[in-house]
BAFI-3210 file (N, C-alpha, C; in Angstrom, 3 decimals, decimal comma, padded with zeros to 6 digits):
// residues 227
n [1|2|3|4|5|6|7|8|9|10|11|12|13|14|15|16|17|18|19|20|21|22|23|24|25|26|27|28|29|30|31|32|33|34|35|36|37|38|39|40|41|42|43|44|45|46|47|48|49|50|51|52|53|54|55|56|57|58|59|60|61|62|63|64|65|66|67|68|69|70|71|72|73|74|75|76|77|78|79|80|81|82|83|84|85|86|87|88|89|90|91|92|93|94|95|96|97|98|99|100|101|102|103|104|105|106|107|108|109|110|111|112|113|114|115|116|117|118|119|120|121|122|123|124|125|126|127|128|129|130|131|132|133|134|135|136|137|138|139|140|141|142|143|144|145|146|147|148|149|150|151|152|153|154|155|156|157|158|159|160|161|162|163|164|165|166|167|168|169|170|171|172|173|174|175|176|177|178|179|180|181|182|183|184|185|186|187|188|189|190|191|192|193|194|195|196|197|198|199|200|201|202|203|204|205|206|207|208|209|210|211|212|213|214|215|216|217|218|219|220|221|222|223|224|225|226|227]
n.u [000,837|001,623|003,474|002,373|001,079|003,357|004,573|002,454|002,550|004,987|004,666|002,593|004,648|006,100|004,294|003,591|006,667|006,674|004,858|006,105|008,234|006,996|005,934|008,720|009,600|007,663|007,688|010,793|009,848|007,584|009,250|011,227|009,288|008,646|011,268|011,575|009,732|011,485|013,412|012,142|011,223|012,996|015,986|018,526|021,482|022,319|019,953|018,588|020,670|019,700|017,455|017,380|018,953|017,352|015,522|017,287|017,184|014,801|013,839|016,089|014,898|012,585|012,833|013,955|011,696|009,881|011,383|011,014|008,337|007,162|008,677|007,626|004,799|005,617|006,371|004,894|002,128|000,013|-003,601|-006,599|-007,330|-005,128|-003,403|-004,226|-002,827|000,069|000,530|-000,664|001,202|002,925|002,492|002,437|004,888|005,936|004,354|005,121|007,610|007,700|006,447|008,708|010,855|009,136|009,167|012,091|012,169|011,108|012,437|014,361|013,692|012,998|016,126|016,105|014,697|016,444|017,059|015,627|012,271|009,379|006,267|004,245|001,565|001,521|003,544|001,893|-000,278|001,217|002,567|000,372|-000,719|001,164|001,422|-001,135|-001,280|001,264|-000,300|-001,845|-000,361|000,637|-001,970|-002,167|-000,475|-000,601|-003,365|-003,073|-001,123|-002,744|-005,141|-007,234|-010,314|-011,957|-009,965|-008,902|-010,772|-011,422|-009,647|-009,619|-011,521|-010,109|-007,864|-009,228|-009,168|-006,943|-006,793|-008,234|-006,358|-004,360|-005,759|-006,089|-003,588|-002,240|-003,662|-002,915|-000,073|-000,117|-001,001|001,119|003,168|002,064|001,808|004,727|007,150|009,734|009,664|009,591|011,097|012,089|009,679|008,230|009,382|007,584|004,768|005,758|006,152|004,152|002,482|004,318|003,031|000,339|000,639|001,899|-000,235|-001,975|-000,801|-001,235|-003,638|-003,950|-002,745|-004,774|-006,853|-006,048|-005,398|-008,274|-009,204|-007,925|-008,874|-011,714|-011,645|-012,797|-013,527|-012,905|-014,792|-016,505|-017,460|-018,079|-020,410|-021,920|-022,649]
n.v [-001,210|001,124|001,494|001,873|004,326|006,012|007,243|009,092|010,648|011,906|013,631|015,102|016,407|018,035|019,590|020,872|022,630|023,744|025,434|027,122|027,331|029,753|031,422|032,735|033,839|035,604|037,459|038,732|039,749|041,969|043,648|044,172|045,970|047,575|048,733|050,225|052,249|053,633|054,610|056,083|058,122|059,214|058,773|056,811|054,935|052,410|051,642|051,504|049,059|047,216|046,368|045,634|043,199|041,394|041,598|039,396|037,624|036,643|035,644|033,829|031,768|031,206|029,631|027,577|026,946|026,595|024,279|022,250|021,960|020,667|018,480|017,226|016,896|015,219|012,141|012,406|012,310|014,383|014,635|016,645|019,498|019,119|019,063|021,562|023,307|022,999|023,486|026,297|027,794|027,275|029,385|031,398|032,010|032,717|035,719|036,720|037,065|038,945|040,835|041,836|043,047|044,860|046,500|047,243|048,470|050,898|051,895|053,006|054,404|056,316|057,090|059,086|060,988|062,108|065,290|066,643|069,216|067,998|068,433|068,220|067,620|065,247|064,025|062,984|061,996|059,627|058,162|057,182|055,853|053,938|052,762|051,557|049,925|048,311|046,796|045,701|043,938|042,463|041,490|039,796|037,838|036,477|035,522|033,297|031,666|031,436|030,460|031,776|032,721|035,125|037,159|037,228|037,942|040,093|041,889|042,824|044,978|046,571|046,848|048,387|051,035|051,800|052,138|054,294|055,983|056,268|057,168|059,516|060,894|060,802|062,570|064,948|065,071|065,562|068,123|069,509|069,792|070,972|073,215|074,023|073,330|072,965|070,993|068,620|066,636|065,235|065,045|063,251|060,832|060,333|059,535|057,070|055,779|055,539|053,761|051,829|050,871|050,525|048,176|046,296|046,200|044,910|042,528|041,754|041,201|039,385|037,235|036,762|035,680|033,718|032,223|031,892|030,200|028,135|026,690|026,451|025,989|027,386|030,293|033,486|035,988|034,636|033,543|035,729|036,833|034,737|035,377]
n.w [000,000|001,086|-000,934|-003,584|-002,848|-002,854|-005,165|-005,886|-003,359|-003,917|-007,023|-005,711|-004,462|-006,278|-007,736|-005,794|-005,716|-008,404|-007,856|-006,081|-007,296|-009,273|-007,518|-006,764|-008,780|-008,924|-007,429|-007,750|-010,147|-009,182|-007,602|-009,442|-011,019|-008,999|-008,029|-010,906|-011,016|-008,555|-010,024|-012,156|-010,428|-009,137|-010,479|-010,687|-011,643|-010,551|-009,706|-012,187|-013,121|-011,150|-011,927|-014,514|-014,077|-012,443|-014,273|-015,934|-014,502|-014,217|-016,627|-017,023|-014,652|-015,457|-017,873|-016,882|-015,204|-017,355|-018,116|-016,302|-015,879|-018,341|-017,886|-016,051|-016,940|-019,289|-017,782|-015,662|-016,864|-016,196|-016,054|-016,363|-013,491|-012,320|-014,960|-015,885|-013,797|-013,968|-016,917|-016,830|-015,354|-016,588|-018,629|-017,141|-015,621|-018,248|-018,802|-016,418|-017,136|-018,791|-018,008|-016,802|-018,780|-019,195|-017,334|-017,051|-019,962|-018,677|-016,803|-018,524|-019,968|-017,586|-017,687|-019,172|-018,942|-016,076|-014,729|-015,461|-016,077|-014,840|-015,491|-012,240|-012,241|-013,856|-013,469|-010,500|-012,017|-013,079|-011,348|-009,647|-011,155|-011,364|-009,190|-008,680|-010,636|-009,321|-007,303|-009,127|-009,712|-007,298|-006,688|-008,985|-008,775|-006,378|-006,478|-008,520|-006,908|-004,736|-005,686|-005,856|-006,761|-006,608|-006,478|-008,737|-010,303|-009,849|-011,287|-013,981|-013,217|-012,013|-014,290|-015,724|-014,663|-014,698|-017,084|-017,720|-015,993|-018,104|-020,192|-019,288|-018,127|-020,813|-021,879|-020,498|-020,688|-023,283|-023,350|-022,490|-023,704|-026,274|-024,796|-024,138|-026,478|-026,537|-024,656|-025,912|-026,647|-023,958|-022,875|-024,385|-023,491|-021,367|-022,015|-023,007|-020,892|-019,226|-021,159|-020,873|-017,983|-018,660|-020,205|-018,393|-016,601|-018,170|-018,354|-015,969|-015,122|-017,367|-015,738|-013,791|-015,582|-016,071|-014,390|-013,713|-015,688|-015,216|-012,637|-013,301|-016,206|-018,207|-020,002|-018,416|-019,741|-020,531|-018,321|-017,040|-018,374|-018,057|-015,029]
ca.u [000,000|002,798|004,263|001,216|000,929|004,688|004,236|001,679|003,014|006,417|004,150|001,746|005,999|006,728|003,227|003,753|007,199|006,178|004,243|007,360|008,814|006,243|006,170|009,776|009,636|006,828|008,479|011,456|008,935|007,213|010,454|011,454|008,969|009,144|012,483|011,515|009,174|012,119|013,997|011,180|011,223|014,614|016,971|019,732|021,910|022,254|018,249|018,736|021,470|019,364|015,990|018,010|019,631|016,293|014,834|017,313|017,142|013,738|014,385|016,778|014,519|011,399|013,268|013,726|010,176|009,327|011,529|010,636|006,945|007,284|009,561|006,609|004,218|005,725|006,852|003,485|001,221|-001,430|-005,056|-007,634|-006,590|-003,150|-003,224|-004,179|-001,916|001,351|000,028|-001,173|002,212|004,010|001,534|002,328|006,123|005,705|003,688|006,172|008,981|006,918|006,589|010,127|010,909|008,687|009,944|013,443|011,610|010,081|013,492|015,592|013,057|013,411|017,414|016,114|014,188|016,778|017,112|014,249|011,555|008,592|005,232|003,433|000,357|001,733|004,583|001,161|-000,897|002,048|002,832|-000,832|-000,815|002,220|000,910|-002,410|-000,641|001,727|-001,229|-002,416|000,720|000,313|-003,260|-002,554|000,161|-001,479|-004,761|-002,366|-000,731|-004,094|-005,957|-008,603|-011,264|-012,280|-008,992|-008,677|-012,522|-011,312|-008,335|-010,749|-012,605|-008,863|-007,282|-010,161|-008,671|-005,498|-006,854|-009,041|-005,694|-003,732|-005,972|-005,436|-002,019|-001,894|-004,591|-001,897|001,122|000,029|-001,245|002,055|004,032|001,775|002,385|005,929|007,297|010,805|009,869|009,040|012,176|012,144|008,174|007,575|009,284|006,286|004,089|006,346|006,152|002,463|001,866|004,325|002,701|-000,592|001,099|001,688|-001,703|-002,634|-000,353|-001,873|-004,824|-003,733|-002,221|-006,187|-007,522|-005,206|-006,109|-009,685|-008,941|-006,849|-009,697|-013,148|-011,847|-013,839|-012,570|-013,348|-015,256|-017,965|-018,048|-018,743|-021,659|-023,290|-023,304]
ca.v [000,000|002,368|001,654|002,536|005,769|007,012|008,158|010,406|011,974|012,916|013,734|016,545|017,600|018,261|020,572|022,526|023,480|024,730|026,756|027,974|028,823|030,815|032,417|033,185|034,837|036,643|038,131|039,177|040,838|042,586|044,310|044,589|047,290|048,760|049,570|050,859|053,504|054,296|054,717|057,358|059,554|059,515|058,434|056,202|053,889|051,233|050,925|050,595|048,342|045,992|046,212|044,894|041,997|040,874|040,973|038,331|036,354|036,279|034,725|032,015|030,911|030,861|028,678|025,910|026,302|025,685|022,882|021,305|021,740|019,531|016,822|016,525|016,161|014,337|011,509|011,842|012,251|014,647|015,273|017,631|020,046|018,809|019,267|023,010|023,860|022,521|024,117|027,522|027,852|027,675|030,660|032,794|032,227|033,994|037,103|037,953|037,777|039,956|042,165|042,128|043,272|046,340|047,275|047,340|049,618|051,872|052,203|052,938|055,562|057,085|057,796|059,931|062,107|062,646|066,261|067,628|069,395|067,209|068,854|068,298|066,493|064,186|063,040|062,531|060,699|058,572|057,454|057,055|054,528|052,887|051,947|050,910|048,800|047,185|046,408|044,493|042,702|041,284|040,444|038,891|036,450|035,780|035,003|032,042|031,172|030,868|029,989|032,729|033,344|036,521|038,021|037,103|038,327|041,950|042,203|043,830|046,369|047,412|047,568|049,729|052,125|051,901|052,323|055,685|057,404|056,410|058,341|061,325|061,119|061,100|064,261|065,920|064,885|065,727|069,180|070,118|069,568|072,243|074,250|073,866|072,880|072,501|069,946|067,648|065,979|064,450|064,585|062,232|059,565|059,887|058,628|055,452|055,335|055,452|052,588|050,348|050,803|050,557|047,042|045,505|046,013|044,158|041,138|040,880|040,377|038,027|036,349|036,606|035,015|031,793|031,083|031,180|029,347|026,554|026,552|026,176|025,488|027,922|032,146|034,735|036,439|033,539|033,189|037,177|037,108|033,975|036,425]
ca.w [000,000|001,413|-002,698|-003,979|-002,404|-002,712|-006,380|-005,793|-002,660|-004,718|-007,830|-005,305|-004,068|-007,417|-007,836|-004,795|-006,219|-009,255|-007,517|-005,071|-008,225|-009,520|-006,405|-006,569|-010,244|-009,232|-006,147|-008,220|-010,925|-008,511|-006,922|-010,824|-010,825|-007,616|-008,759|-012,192|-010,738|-008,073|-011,240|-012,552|-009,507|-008,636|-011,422|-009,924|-012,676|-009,639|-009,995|-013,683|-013,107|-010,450|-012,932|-015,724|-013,434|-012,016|-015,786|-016,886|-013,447|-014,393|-017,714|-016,168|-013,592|-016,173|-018,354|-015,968|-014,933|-018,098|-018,099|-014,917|-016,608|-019,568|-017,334|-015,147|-017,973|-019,735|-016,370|-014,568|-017,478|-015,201|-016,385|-015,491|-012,590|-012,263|-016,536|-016,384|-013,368|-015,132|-017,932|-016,331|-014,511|-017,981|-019,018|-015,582|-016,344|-019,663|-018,394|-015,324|-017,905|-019,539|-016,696|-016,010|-019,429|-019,192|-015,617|-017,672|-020,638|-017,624|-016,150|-019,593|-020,374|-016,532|-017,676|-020,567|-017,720|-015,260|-015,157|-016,473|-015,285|-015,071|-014,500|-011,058|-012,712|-014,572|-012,048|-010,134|-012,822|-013,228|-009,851|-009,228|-012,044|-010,789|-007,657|-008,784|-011,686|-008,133|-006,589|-009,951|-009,894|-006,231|-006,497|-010,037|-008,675|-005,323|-007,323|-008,690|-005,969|-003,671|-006,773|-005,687|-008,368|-006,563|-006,117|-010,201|-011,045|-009,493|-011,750|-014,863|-012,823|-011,672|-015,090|-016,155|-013,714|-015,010|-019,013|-017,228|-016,137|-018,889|-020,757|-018,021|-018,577|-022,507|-022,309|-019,466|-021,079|-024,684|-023,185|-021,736|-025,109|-026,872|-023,985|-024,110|-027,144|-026,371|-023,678|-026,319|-026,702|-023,268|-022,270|-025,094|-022,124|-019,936|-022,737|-023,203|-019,367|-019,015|-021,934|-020,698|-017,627|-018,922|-020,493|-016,970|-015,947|-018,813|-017,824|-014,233|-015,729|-017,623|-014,552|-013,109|-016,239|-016,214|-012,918|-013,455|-016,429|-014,233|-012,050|-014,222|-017,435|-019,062|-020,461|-017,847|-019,951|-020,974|-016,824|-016,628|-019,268|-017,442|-014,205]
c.u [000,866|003,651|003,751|001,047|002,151|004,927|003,595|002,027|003,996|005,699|003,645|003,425|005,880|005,797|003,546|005,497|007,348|005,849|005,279|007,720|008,005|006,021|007,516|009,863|008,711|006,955|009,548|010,834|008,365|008,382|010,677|011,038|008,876|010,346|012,512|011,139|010,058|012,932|013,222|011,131|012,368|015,574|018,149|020,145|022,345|020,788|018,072|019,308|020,183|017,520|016,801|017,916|018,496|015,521|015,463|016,920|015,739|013,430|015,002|015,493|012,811|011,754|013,344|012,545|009,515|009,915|011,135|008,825|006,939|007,757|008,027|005,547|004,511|006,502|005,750|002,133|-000,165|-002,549|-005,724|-006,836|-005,107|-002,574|-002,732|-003,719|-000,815|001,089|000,027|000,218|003,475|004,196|002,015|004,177|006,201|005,574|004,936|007,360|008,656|007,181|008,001|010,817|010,839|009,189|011,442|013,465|011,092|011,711|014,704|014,976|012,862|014,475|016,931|015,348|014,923|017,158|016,508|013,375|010,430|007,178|004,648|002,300|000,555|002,541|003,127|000,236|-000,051|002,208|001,133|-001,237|-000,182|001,830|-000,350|-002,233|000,278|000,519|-001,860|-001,448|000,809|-001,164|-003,158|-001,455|-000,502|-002,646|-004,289|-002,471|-001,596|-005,145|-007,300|-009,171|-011,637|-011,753|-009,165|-009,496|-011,599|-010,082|-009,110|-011,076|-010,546|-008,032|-008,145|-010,057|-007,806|-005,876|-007,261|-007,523|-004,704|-004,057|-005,670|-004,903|-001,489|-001,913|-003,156|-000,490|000,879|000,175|000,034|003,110|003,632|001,976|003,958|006,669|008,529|011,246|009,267|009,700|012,235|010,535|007,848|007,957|008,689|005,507|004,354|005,861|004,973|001,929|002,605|003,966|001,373|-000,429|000,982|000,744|-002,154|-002,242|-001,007|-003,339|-004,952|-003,306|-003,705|-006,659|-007,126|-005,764|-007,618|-010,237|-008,855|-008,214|-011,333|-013,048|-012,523|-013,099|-013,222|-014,964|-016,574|-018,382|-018,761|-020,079|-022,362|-023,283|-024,208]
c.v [001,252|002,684|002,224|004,189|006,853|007,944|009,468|011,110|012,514|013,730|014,930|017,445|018,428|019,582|021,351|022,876|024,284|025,954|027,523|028,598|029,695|032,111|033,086|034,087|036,152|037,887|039,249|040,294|041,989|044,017|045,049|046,069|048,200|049,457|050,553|051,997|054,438|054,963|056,109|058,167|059,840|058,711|058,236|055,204|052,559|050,677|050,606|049,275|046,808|045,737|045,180|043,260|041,217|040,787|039,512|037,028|035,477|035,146|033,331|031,340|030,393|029,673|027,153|025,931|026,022|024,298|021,423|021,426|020,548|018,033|016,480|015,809|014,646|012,421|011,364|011,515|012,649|014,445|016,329|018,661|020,441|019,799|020,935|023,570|024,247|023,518|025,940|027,946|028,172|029,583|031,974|033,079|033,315|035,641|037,985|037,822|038,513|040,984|042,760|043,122|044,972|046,717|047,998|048,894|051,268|052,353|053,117|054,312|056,723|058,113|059,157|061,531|062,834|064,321|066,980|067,891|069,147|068,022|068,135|067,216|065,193|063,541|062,254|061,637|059,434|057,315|056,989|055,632|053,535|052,152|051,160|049,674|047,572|046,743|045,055|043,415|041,641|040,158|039,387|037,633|035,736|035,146|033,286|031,068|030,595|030,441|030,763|033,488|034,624|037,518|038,144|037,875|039,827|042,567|043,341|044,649|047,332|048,320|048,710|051,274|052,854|052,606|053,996|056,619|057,130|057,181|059,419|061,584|061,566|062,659|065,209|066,435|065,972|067,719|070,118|070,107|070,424|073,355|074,832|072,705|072,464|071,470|068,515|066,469|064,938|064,191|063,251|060,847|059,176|059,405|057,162|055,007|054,861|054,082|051,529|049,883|049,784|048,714|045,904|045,386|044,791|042,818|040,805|040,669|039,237|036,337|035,660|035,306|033,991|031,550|031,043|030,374|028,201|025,996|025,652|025,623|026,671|029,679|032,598|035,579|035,418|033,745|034,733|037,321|035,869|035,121|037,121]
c.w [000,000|-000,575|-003,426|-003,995|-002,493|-003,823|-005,853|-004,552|-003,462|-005,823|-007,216|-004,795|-004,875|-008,199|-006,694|-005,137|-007,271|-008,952|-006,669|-006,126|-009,380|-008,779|-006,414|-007,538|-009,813|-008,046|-006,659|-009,252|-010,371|-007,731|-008,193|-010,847|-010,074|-008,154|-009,573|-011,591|-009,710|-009,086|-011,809|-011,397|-009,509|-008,975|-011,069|-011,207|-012,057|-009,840|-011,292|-013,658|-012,331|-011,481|-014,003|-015,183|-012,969|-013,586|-016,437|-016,031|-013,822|-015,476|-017,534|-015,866|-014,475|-017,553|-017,968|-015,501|-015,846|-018,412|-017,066|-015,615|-017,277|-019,180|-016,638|-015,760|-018,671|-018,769|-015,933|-015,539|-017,025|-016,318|-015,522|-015,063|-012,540|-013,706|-016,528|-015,806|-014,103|-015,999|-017,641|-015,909|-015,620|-018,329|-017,979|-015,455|-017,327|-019,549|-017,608|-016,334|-019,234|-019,350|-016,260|-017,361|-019,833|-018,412|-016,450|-018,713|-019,615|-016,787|-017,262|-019,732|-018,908|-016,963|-018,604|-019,498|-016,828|-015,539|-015,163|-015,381|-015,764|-014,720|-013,308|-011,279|-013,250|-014,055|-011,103|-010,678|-012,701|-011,923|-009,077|-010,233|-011,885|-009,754|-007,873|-009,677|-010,221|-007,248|-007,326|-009,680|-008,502|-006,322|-007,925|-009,321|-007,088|-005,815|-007,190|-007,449|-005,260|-004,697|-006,573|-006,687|-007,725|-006,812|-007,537|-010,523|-010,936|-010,433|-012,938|-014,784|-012,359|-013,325|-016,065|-015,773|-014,383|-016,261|-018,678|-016,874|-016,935|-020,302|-020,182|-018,626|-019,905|-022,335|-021,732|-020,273|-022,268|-024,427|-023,173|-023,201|-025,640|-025,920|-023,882|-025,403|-027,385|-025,181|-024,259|-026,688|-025,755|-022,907|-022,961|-024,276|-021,475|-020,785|-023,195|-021,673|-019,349|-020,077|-021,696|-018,911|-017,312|-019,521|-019,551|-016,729|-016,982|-018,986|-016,753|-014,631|-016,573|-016,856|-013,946|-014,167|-016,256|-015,272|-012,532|-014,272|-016,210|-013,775|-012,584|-015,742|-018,422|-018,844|-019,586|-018,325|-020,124|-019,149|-016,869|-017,352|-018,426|-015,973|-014,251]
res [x|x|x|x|x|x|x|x|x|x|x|x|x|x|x|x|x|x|x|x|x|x|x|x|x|x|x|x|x|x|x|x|x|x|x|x|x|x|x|x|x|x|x|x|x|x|x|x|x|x|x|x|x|x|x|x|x|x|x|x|x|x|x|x|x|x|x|x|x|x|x|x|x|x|x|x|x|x|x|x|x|x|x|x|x|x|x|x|x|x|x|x|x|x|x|x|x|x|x|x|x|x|x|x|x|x|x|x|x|x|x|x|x|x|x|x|x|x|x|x|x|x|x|x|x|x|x|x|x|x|x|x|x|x|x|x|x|x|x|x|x|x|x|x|x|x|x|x|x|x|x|x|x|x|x|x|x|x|x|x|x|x|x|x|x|x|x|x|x|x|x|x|x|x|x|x|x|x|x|x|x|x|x|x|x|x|x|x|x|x|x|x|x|x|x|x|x|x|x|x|x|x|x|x|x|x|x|x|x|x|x|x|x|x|x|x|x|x|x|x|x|x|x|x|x|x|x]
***
């Protein structure tokens, strides 16, 4: 009996580290951008430097989780559940070295700022987007992690937020360029900022949708229209 049963305990190990290292990527992603946006206020080439370094770590460590994916597959041969974890976990890999990517873009386009004088509003749109975008990024990998369809459901009504002041921002930004037409050289940075912002958000939602994917089987959106 005890023989029987030893597979499948090593087999559920081998699922809860996946998920450790999902957790670990998405830890590093998360910081990624913390960084970036320290990077946009206060333009340090050490915070470039550690954005970069956490983008490729990210890369590494999503590599072997997709390889440790495929070994398991192909070794345990899951279904169901098990199937669309494995599976889902590939998918959530992808995104945060997505995320890590942009953080990198959001940091490169900081250097081009240092210096300058930024209007008031739009330092505030920005950073108002930033935070609301780190907020997506916890609840989208916790979602995972705890497999919580609620936390996931709320990801939508958030990046709707996000899409609302990334218009702001355009309107603000664009404003301040006809106002000042020799600040068009560097302003045009806060509009990269703000869309690859606006980008992230649209990964942690993607993070939401896998895992209600994993979960039900069935697109987000089909679940939101039977509501």
């Amino acid at each position: 009996m005890e023989r029987k049963k030893y597979p499948r305990i090593l087999f559920r190990k081998r699922l809860r580290e996946l998920k450790e290292d999902v957790n670990e990527i998405g830890q590093i992603a998360i910081q990624a951008h913390k960084n970036a946006i320290k990077a946009f206020n206060n333009y340090d080439k050490d915070l470039l430097d550690d954005v970069v370094k956490a983008r490729d770590k990210i890369e590494e460590l999503s590599f072997h989780l997709e390889r440790k994916c495929i070994s398991i597959i192909a070794s345990e041969q899951p279904v169901a559940m098990d199937l669309r974890f494995i599976e889902a976990c590939i998918k959530v890999g992808s995104h945060l070295k997505r995320i890590g990517s942009l953080s990198v873009n959001i940091a490169e386009a900081a250097k081009n700022l240092k210096g300058e004088e930024i209007p008031a509003r739009s330092m505030e749109d920005l950073n108002h987007m930033a935070n609301l975008v780190q907020m997506m990024l916890s609840k989208g990998l916790y979602s995972f992690i705890d497999q919580n369809m609620d936390m996931a459901r709320e990801l939508r009504h958030d990046d709707d937020k996000v899409d609302d002041l990334f218009d702001q921002s355009l309107e603000n930004v664009t404003s301040s360029m006809f106002q000042n037409k020799d600040s068009i050289s560097y302003m045009i940075y806060l509009l990269f900022i703000a869309r690859f912002l606006e980008r992230i958000a649209d990964r942690a939602v993607s993070l939401g949708d896998r895992t209600i994917f994993m979960i039900t089987c069935e697109k987000p959106k089909k679940l939101e229209l039977k509501k």
